[in-house]
N, C-alpha and C positions, 0 to 999 in steps of 0.2 A: 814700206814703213814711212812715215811722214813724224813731224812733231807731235800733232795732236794728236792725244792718248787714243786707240784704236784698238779694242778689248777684242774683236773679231780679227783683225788681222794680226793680232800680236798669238791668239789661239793656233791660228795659221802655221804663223813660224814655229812653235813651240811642236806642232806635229809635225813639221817636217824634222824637225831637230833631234826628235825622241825616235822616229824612227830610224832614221841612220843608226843614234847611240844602241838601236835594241839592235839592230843587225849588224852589229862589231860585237854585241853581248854574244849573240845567240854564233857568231863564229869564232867568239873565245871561251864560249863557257863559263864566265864570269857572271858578277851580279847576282848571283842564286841568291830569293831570302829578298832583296832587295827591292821596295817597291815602285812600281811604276813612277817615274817619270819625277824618282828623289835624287837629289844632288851627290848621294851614294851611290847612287847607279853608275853616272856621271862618271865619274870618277875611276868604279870598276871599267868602264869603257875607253877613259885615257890608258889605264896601267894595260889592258891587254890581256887582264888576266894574269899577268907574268911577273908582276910586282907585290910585294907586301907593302899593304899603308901601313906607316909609325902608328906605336901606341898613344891613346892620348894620354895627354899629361896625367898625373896622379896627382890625387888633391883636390881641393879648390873650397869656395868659402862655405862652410859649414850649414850657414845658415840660408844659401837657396835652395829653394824645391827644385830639383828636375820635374818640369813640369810635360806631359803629354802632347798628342797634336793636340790645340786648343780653336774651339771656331772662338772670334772676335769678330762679334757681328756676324755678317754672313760669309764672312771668311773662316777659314779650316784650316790655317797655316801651323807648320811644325815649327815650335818655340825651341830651337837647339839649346841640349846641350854637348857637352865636352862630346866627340867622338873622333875617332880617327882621319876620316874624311877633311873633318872641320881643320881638325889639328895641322894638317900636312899644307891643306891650304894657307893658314896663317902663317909656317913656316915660308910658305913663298913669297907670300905678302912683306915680308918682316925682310927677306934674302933681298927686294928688288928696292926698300928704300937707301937711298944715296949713301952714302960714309956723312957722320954728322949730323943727319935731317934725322929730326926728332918732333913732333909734335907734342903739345903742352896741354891737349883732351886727355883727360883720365884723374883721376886721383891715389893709382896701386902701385904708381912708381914706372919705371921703364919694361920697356917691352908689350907683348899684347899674347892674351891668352882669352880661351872661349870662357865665358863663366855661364853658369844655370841660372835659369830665369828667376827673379823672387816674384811675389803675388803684386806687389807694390807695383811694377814694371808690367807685369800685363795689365795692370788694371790702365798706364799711361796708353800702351799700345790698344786696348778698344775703345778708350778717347779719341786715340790721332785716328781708328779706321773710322768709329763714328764720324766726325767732322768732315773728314775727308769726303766721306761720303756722300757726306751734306752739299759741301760745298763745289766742293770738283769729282761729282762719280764716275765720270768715263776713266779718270786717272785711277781710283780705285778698283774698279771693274780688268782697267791693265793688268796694273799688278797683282790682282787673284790670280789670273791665267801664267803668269810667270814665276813669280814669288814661292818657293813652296817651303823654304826655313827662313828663319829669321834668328841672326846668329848673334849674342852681345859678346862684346870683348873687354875684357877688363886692360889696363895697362893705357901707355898713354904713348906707346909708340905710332898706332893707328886710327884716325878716326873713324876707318869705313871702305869697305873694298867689295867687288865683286871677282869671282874665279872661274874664268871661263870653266877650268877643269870641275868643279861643284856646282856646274851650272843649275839655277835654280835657289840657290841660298845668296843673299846679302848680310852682310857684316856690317855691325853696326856698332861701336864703342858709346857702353851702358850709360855714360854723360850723358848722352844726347838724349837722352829720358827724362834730368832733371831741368832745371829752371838754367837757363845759362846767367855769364857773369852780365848782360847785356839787360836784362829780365825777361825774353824770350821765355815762355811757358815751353813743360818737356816735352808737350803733344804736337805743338809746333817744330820744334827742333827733330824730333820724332818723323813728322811728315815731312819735312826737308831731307832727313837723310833715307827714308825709306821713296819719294821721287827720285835721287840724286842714283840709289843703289839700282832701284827697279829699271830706271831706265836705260844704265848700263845694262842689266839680264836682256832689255827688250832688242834695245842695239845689238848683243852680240847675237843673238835668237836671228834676227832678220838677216845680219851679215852673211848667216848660214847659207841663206837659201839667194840673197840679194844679193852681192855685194854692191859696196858703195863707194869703193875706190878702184882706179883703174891698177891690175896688178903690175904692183915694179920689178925691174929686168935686174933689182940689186937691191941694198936693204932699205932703200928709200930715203927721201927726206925727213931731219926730225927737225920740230919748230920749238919756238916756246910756246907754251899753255898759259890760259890765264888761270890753272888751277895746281900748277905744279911749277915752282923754282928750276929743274931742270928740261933738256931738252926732249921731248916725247915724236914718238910715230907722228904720223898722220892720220891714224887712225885714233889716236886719243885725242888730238885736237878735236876732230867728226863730232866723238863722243859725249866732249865737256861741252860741246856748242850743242847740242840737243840738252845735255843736261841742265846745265843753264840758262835757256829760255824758258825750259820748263819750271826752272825752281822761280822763277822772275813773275811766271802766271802764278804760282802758286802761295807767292805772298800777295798780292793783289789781292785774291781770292779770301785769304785769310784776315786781309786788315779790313775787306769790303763787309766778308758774309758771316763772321762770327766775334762774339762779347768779348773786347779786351777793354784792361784799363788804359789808362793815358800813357801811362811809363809803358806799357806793351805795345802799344798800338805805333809809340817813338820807335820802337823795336824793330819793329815789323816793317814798318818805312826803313829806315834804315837798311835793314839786312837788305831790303829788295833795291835797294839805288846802289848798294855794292856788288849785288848779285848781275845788276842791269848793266853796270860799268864792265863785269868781265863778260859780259851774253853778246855784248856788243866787240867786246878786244875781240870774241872765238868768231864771230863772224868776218868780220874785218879780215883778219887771218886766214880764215877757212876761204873767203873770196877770193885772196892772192894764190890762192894752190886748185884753181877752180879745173886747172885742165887736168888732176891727178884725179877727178871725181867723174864714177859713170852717172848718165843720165839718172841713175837712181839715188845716187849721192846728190848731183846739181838738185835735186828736187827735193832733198829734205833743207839744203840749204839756202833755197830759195826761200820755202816757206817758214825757216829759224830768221832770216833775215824780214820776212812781212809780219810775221807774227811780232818782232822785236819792236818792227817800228809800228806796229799798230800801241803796242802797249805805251810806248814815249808819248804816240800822239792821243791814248787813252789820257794819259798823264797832263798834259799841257792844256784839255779840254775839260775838265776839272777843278772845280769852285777846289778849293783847297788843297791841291792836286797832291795825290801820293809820294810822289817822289819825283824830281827833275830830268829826270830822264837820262839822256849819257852828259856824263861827266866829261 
């Protein structure tokens, strides 16, 4: 795996991955009913068979459609709703933030629960694959081959997680569909958290089969992140440093190759010189820990580190240039 999106080699890891999970299926007996290579299956191959998933919650708002697997565009992605799977994952999700850390995305009040799709929301989500597609298709093309639900959450606990254990679904809190407070359109905000989520899926796919840290004789060093207030692995550092070059391409892309207005287009620069200030802290960092990385990790952070400075020195070579580069 390297930075730049790689729909053939991300297919790659995705079979290695799925075969393992059918050959723990098929010697626990698990997953009957469940389809290939769905984030339910996943899951029946964590529990072993040997465990009951929680119910999902009961309730929820009146007025979504649970909607089917839906193609947007040439994508066929399942539009989750509420299910057990989902449910126990967000449980996890919700167990692993700090005491106190509360994020301020949402509008339903605290906590975070899966809600069903409304019509409004897929019609955002085949704008952001349209454009996407437009602009940057190797990244979209990625996340076909990984992506296979796509999960909103209501509450304002969480903005967005991926779960190794449901591997195959990203989570995504249904804000990031509207207009943010910044004017950030929702198809924008849309394709930054569905880059941000995907390429977590793509990261932990390839770990499988690659690893990209040298294994520790104990639980390892934890660093700070440029995307999280507490101390995390070394392996979330890895992770937010591919995530974040990537999201650094992908507003470039956006302010370069598609119709905004003025107040968007300010947006859009913006978010991308604060996206760039932390793509650079994750590199910086990830540099100081270079001897904890195999040759297969030095090599994606090699190229998170050329790729960064190509974009800076994109920037400084530009009649009006996007954004200043590191701060």
């Amino acid at each position: 795996m390297l930075v730049t999106p790689d729909a053939v080699a991300a297919r790659r890891a995705e079979d290695a991955l799925w075969r393992a999970t059918d050959a723990v299926l098929r010697r626990s007996r698990a997953g009957e009913g469940v389809p290939p290579r769905h984030p339910a299956r996943k899951a029946a191959a964590h529990r072993g068979g040997t465990e009951t998933p929680p119910p999902a919650p009961a309730g929820g708002d009146p007025a979504a459609v649970p909607l089917p697997r839906t193609a947007v565009g040439r994508w066929a992605v399942d539009l989750a709703g509420p299910a057990p799977h989902l449910h126990a994952a967000v449980g996890r999700a919700l167990a692993s933030i700090p005491p106190g850390r509360e994020t301020t995305t949402g509008a339903e009040g605290p906590g975070a629960a899966v809600r069903a799709w409304e019509t409004g929301q897929v019609a955002v989500l085949a704008e952001t694959a349209e454009r996407l597609g437009r602009i940057w298709p190797a990244m979209l093309a990625e996340l076909e081959e990984g992506v296979r639900q796509i999960v909103l959450l209501g509450g304002r606990a969480i903005d967005g997680f991926t779960d190794f254990t449901t591997h195959g679904a990203v989570f995504v809190n249904a804000s990031r569909l509207a207009t943010g407070r910044t004017g950030l359109p929702g198809w924008v905000r849309l394709a930054d958290a569905l880059v941000h989520e995907g390429t977590h899926t793509r990261c932990n796919a390839a770990a499988f089969s690659t690893p990209f840290l040298v294994p520790a004789t104990g639980p390892g060093p934890s660093v700070m992140t440029p995307l999280r207030p507490d101390p995390r692995p070394l392996t979330g550092l890895f992770q937010q440093t591919v995530v974040l070059v990537r999201q650094t391409v992908l507003y470039r892309l956006v302010h370069r190759g598609t119709p905004l207005s003025d107040a968007q287009r300010e947006a859009v620069a913006e978010r991308r010189d604060r996206l760039m200030e932390k793509a650079f802290q994750g590199v910086d960092t990830l540099g100081r820990h270079r001897a904890a990385l195999t040759p297969a990790g030095e090599a994606v952070r090699a190229e998170a580190a050329g790729l960064l400075a190509a974009e800076a020195a994109r920037d400084e070579a530009c009649t009006g240039r996007l954004s200043g580069g590191r701060a």
